[in-house]
ZATOR-373159 format. One line per field, with one value per residue (C-alpha): residue number from 1; residue in one letter; chain; x, y, z. Coordinates in Angstrom, 3 decimals, decimal comma. Layout:
vexza <- NUM; ... .
pado <- a; ... .
drennu <- A; ... .
px <- X; ... .
py <- Y; ... .
pz <- Z; ... .
END
This chain:
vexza <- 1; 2; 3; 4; 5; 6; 7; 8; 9; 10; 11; 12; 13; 14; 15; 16; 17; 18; 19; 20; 21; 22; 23; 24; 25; 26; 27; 28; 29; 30; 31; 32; 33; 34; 35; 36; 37; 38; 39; 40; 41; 42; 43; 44; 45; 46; 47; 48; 49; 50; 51; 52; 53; 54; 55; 56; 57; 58; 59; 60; 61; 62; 63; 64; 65; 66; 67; 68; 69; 70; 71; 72; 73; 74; 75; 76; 77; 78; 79; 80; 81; 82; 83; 84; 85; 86; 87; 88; 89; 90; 91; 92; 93; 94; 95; 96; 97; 98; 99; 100; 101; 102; 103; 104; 105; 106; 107; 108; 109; 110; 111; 112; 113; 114; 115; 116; 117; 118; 119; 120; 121; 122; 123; 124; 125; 126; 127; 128; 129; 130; 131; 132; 133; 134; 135; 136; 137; 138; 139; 140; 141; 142; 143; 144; 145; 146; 147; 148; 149; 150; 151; 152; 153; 154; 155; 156; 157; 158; 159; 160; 161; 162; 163; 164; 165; 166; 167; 168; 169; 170; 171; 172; 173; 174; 175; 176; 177; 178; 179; 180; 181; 182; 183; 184; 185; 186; 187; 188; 189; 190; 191; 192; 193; 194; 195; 196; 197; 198; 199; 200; 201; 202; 203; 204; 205; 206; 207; 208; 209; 210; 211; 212; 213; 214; 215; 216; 217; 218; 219; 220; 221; 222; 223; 224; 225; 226; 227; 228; 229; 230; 231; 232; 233; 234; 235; 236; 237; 238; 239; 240; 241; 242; 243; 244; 245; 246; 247; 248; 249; 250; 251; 252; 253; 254; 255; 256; 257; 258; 259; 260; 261; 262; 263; 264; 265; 266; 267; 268; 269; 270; 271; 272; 273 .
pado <- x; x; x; x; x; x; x; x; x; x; x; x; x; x; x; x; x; x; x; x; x; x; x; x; x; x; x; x; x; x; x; x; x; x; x; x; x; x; x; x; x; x; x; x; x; x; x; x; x; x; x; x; x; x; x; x; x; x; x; x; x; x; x; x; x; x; x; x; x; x; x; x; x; x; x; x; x; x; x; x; x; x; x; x; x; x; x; x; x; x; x; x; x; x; x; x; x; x; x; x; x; x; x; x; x; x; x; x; x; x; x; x; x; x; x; x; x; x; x; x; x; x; x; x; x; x; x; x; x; x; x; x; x; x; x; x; x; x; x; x; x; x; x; x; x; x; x; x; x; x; x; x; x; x; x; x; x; x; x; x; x; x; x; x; x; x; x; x; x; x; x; x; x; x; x; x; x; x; x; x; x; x; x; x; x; x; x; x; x; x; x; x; x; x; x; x; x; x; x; x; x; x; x; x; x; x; x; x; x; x; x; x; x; x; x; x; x; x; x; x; x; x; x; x; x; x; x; x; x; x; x; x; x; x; x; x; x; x; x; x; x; x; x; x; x; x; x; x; x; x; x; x; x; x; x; x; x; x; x; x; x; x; x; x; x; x; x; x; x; x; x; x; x .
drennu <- A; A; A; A; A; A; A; A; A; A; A; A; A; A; A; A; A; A; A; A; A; A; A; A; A; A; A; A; A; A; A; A; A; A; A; A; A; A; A; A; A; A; A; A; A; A; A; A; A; A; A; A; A; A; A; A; A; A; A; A; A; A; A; A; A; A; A; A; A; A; A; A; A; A; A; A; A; A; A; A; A; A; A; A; A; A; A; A; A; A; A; A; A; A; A; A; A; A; A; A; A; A; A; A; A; A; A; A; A; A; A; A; A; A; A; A; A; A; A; A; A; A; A; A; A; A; A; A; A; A; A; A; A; A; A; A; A; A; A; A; A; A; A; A; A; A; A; A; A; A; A; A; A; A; A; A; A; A; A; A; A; A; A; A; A; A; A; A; A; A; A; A; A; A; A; A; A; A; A; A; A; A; A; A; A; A; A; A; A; A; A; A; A; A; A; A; A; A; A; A; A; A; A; A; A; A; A; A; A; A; A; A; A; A; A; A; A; A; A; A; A; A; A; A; A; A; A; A; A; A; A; A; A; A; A; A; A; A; A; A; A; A; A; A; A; A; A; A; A; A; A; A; A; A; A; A; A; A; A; A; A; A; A; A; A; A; A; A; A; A; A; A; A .
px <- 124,564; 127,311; 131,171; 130,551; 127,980; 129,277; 132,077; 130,032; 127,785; 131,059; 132,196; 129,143; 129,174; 132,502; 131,839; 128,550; 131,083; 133,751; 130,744; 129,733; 133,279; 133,317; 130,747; 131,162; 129,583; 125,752; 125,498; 124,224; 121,400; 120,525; 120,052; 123,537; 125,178; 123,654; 125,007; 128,599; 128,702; 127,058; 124,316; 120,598; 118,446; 116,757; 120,174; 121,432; 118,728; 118,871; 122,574; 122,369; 119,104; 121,429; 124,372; 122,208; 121,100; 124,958; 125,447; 128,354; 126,054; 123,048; 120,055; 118,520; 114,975; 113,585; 116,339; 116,325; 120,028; 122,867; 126,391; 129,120; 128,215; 130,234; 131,158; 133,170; 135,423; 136,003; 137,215; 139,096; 140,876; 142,031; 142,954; 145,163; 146,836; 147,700; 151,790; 151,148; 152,501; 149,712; 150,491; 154,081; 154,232; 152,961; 156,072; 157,684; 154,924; 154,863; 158,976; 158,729; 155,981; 157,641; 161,196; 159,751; 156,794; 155,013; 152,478; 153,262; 151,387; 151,566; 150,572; 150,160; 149,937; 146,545; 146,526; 147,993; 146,663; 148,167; 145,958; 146,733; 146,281; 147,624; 148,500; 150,002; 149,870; 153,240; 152,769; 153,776; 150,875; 150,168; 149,076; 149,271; 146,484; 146,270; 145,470; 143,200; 143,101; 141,071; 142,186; 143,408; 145,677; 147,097; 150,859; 152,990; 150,761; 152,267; 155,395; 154,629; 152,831; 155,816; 157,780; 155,594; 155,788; 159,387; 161,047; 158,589; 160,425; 160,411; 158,355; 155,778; 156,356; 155,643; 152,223; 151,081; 151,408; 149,689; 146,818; 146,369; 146,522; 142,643; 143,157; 145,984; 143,882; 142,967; 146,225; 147,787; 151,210; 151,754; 151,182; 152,419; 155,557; 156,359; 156,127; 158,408; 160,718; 159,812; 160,158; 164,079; 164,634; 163,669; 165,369; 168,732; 168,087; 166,999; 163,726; 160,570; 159,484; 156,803; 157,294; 153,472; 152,519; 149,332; 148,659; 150,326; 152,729; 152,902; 155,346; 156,494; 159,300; 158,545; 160,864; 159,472; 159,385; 160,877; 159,361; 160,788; 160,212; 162,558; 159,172; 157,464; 155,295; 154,303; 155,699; 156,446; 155,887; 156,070; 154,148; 154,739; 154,415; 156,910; 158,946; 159,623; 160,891; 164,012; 167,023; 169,069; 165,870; 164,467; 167,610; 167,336; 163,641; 164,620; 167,024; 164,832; 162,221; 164,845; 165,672; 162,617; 161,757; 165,017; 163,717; 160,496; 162,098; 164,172; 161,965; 159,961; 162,586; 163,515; 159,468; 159,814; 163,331; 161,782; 158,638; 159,110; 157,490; 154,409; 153,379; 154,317; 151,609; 149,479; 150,716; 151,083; 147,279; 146,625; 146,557; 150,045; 149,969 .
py <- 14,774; 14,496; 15,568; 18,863; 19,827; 18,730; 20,419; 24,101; 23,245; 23,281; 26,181; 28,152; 26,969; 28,124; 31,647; 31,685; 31,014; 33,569; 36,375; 35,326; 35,520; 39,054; 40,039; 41,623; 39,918; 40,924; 38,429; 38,938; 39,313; 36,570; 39,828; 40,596; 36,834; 36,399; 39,616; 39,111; 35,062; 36,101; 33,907; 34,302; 34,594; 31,300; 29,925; 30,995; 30,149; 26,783; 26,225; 28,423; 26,164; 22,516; 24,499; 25,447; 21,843; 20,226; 23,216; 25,172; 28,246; 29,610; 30,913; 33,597; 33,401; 36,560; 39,175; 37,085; 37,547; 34,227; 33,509; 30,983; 28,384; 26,981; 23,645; 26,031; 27,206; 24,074; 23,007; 26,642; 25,604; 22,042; 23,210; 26,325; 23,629; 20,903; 21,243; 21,838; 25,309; 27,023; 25,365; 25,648; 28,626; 30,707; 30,663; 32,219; 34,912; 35,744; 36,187; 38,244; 40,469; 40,757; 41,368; 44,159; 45,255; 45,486; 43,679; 39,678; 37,239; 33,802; 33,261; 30,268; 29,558; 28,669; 27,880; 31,426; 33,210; 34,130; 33,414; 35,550; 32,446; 33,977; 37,125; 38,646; 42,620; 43,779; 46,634; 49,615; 51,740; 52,395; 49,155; 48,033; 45,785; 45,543; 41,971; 40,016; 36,289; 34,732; 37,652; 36,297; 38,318; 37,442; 36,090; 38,461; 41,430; 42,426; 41,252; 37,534; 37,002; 38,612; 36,061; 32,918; 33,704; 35,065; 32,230; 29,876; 28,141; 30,525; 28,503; 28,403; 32,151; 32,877; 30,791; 32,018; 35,925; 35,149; 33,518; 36,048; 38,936; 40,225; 39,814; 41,925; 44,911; 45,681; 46,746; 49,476; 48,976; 45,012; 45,252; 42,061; 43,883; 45,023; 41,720; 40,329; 43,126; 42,539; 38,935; 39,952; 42,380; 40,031; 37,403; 39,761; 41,075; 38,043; 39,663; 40,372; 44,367; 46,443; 49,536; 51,608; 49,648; 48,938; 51,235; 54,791; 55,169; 51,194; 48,965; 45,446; 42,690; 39,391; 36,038; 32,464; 29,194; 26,820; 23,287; 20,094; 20,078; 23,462; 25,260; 28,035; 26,051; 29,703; 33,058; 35,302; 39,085; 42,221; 45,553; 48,564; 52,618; 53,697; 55,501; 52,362; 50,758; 52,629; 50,421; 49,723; 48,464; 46,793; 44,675; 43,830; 42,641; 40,563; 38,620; 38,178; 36,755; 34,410; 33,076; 31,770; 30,981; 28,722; 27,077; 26,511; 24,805; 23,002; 21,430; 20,381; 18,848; 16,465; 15,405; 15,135; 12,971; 10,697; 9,691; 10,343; 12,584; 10,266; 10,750; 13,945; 15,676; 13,321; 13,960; 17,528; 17,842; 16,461; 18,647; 19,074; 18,517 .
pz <- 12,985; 10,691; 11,531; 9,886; 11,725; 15,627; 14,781; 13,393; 17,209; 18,870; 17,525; 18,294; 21,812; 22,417; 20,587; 23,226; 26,369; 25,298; 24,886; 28,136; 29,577; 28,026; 30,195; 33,746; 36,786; 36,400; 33,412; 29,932; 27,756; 24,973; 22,385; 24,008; 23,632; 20,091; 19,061; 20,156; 19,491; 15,552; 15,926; 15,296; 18,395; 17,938; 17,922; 20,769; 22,914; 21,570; 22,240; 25,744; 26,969; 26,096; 27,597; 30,630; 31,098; 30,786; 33,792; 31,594; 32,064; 34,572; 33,656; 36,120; 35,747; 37,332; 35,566; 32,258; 32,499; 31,582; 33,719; 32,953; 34,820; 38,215; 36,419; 33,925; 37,164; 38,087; 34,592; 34,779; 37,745; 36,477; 32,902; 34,694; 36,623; 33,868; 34,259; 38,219; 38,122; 39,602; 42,813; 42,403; 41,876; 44,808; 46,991; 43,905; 42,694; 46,641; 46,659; 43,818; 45,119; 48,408; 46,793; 44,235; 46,053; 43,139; 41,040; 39,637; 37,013; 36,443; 32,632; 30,746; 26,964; 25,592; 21,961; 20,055; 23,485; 26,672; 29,981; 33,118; 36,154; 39,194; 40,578; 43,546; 44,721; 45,999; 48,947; 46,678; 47,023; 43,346; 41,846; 38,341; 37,840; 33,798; 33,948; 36,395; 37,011; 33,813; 31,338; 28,041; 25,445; 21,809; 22,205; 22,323; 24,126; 27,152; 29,161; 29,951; 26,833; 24,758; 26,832; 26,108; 22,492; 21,804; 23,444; 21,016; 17,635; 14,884; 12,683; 15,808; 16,369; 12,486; 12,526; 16,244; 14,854; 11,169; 13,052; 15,467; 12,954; 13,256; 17,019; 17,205; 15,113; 18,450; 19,963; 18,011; 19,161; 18,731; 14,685; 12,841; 11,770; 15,719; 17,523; 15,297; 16,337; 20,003; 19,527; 18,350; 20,773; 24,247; 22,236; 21,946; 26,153; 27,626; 28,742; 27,637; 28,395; 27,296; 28,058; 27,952; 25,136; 26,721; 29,215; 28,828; 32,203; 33,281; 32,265; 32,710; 32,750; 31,870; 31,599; 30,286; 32,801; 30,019; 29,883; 29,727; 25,958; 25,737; 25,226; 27,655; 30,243; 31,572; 32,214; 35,351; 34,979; 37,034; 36,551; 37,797; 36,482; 34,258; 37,127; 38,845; 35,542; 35,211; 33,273; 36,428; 38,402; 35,234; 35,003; 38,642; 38,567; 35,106; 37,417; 40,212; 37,635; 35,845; 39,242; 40,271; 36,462; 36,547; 39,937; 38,327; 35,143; 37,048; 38,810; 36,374; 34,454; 37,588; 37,721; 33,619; 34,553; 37,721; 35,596; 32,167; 29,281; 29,692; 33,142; 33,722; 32,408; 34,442; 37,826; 37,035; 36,522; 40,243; 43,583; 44,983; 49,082 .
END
C-alpha cells in the first residue's frame, strides 16, 4: 500500500471512531457508522472487522450493534494525561467546586478542538452539566475553550478559526467574525465568559493554565445559570480560577525547570503517586 493510500485508511478509521464516539451507550449500527463516517457499507465493515480485531472497537454479536472498544479508554486516559494535569489537577477542580458550589471542567487542547477531561459538581442544587468528560468542542466554543484559544498566538488563533470554519456552522453564536471578537474581548478582561451562548440561561468563566512554552496546557471553567453569573460574582469566580490556574502553571514550569523541555513531557505522561 502506497503512502497515499495508508494515509486515506487512516483517515477513514478515524472518521469510523468519531461516528462511534457520537453515539450514546447502546452502540451503533454499521448502516448507522457508514452513514455518518461517508463510507460505503462494504467499507466500513472492512475497516470496523480489522478495527475489531486490533480491539479499538467491539462487536456485539447477538444485537448486531458496534462500541469503541476498552483499549480506546485506556489510550483516552493516557493521551488526557500527557502534561500530568489530570492528576494535578483534582485538588484544584475540587477547591473550586467547593469554593463556588457550582459546576468545574478541566479542558485540554486537541488539535483546533477543545476536550472536556475532568469535571467536578459543586453542591448548588441546579447543575450545569453542558459538557461531560470526553465531550469535544471547536476552539473557542464555550468558556474554557474560548480560553484555550484566545490566549493562543494570533497567527495560531487566525489558522485554528479558518480551519474550524464548517465546524463552527453548527453554533450560531461563535461565527468566524464573533470569536475573533471574543478572542479580543477575554484578551482585554482577562477572562474568558460566555454568557448563554450555548445554552439559553447558563453561563460560564473560564481562565487558561499557561504552559511552559507560554501556550495554554489546559483551561479551568465554571458553569452556572445566568443568575449566579452576575458581574460582581463573575469577577470573583475569574480570580478563584486564575489562582489555581497560576498554581498549576507554576508548577509546571518548576518540573519544565528541574528536567528540562525534553523530559518533561515524558514524566508528565506517567502516573503521579
Amino acid at each position: 500500500m502506497n503512502r497515499l493510500g495508508r494515509n486515506q485508511s487512516i483517515d477513514r478509521a478515524a472518521s469510523i471512531l468519531r461516528a462511534l464516539a457520537g453515539c450514546d451507550a447502546r452502540g451503533a449500527r454499521l448502516s448507522d457508522i457508514a452513514a455518518a463516517a461517508r463510507l460505503s457499507r462494504s467499507t466500513a465493515h472492512r475497516l470496523l472487522t480489522a478495527m475489531a480485531q486490533a480491539r479499538l472497537v467491539e462487536h456485539d454479536p447477538e444485537t448486531g450493534l458496534f462500541h469503541l472498544g476498552f483499549d480506546l479508554f485506556a489510550f483516552g486516559t493516557k493521551a488526557a494525561n500527557r502534561f500530568g494535569l489530570v492528576e494535578m489537577a483534582q485538588g484544584a477542580l475540587q477547591r473550586l467546586a467547593d469554593r463556588t458550589s457550582d459546576t468545574v471542567f478541566l479542558s485540554l487542547r486537541s488539535g483546533t478542538e477543545a476536550v472536556c477531561v475532568d469535571r467536578r459538581e459543586g453542591s448548588f442544587p441546579i447543575r450545569t452539566l453542558s459538557l461531560s468528560v470526553g465531550d469535544r468542542r471547536p476552539l473557542g466554543v464555550g468558556a474554557g475553550s474560548l480560553a484555550l484559544l484566545a490566549f493562543l498566538p494570533d497567527a495560531k488563533i487566525e489558522r485554528i478559526i479558518a480551519a474550524n470554519a464548517r465546524l463552527l456552522e453548527a453554533y450560531v453564536a461563535f461565527d468566524p467574525a464573533s470569536l475573533h471578537e471574543l478572542v479580543r474581548l477575554t484578551r482585554r478582561q482577562g477572562y474568558a465568559f460566555n454568557g448563554g451562548r450555548i445554552v439559553p440561561g447558563m453561563s460560564a468563566v473560564g481562565v487558561p493554565i499557561m504552559g511552559p512554552n507560554e501556550e495554554p496546557a489546559g483551561a479551568l471553567s465554571v458553569a452556572a445559570i445566568e443568575s449566579r453569573m452576575q458581574p460582581d460574582r463573575r469577577e470573583n469566580i475569574a480570580a478563584s480560577l486564575w489562582m489555581e490556574a497560576k498554581t498549576l502553571a507554576g508548577e509546571l514550569a518548576r518540573m519544565a525547570e528541574d528536567l528540562g523541555a525534553g523530559s518533561l513531557r515524558h514524566l508528565l505522561m506517567a502516573p503521579r503517586h
